[in-house]
C-alpha positions, 0 to 999 in steps of 0.5 A, spaced: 947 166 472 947 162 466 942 159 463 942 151 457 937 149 453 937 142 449 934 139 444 929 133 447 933 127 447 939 131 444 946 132 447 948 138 445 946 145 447 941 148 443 942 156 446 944 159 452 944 165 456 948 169 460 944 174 465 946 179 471 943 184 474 947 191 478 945 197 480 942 202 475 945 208 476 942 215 477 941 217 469 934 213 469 928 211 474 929 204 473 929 202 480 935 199 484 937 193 480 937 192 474 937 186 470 942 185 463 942 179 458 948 180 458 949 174 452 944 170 448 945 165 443 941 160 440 944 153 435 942 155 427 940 149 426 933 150 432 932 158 431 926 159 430 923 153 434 922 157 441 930 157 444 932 164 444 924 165 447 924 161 452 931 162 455 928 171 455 923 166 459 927 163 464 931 169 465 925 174 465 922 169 471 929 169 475 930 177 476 923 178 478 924 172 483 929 177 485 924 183 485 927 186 479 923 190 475 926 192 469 931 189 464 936 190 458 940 187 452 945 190 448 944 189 441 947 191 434 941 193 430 943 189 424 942 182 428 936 178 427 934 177 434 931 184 435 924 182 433 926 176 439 927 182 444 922 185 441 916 180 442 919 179 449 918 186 450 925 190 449 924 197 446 930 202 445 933 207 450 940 209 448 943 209 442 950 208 441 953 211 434 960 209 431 963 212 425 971 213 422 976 217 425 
């Protein structure tokens, strides 16, 4: 499912998000179903105007229209949108590690 947010009075899109949901496997208790923000991009010129928290909103408001309990986001640990996902509540579970062959 995917999800636009515009400027008022703009044409252009100002951010999206691009949400899932699928079954959680046996690993964690999560539920049946879980929800995955699968992509979420906010327009440089209105981060930091509410965008990227309305879009978690809107997602967020979708899956527990679906009775799902539970969500995630894959994110790098650099990227600036941790605090993002950390204000709408994400906290670690898994860390992935690359190194060099």
């Amino acid at each position: 499912m995917s999800f636009l947010a515009r400027s008022e009075g703009a044409v252009a899109v100002a951010g999206y998000a691009f949400l899932r949901w699928h079954a959680s496997g046996s690993t964690w208790d999560f539920g049946a179903v879980v929800g995955e923000v699968e992509s979420l991009a906010v327009a440089p010129a209105v981060r930091g105007y509410g965008v990227g928290t309305a879009l978690l909103d809107a997602c967020r408001a979708e899956l527990r229209a679906r009775g799902v309990d539970f969500w995630a986001v894959d994110v790098v640990e650099s990227n600036p949108a941790v605090r993002l996902y950390e204000r709408a509540g994400f906290r670690p579970n898994y860390r992935k590690m690359f190194g060099r062959v």
